[in-house]
Steps between C-alpha positions, in 0.01 A plus 500: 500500500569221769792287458286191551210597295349214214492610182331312254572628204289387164838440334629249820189287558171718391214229501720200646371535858198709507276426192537846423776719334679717781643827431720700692613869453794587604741821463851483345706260801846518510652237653230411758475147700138386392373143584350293267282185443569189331253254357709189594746648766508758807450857512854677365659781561662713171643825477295661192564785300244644239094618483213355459631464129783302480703371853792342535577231796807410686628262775636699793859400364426671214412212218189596253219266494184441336168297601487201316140395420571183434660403853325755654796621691703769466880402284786684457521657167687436182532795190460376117477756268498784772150341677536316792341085505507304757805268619226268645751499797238643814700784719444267794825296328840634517534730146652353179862527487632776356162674526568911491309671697261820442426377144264777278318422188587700211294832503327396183323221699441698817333749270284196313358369815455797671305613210302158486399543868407826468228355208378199735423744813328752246 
């Protein structure tokens, strides 16, 4: 897959832009430099890892982050109960001190929203 190729996936913006829910397969990435759209920002640049199930996004240094709907930007991540929310700090700032990097949710939640995808796409 190109390294500057959009993706939009459902779960990032799905109707936001177009009207109409995109969808995007994808096979299992490990650690690939995707670029991404945001509804209130410029195009970003993550390193994902994960399917077209359940994907995980970090910074090229390494910090986790999740799109946040509400800014429409993409924020480095915080974990509560082993799912990550978001910090409502976007990546474009410097990260929260003492932020660790390459944070996972708990394999309970992976599992839960990989599952829930899975139902959505059919």
């Amino acid at each position: 897959m190109p390294e500057n190729l959009n993706i939009f996936l459902d779960d990032i913006l799905g109707s936001a832009k177009t009207g109409k829910a995109v969808l995007t397969f994808m096979s299992a990435i490990f650690g690939e430099k995707l670029t991404f759209p945001q509804e209130k920002g410029q195009e970003v640049k993550l390193v994902v890892y994960g399917d077209e199930f359940y994907a995980q996004y970090e910074t090229e240094e390494g910090y986790s982050v999740v799109y946040d709907r509400e800014l429409g930007l993409f924020c480095y991540a915080f974990l509560k109960d082993g799912a990550f929310f978001s910090s409502k700090i976007p990546f474009s700032n410097s990260p929260p001190q003492d932020l660790e990097k390459h944070l996972q949710e708990a394999g309970d939640v992976r599992l839960a929203k990989a599952n829930q995808s899975a139902r959505r796409k059919g």
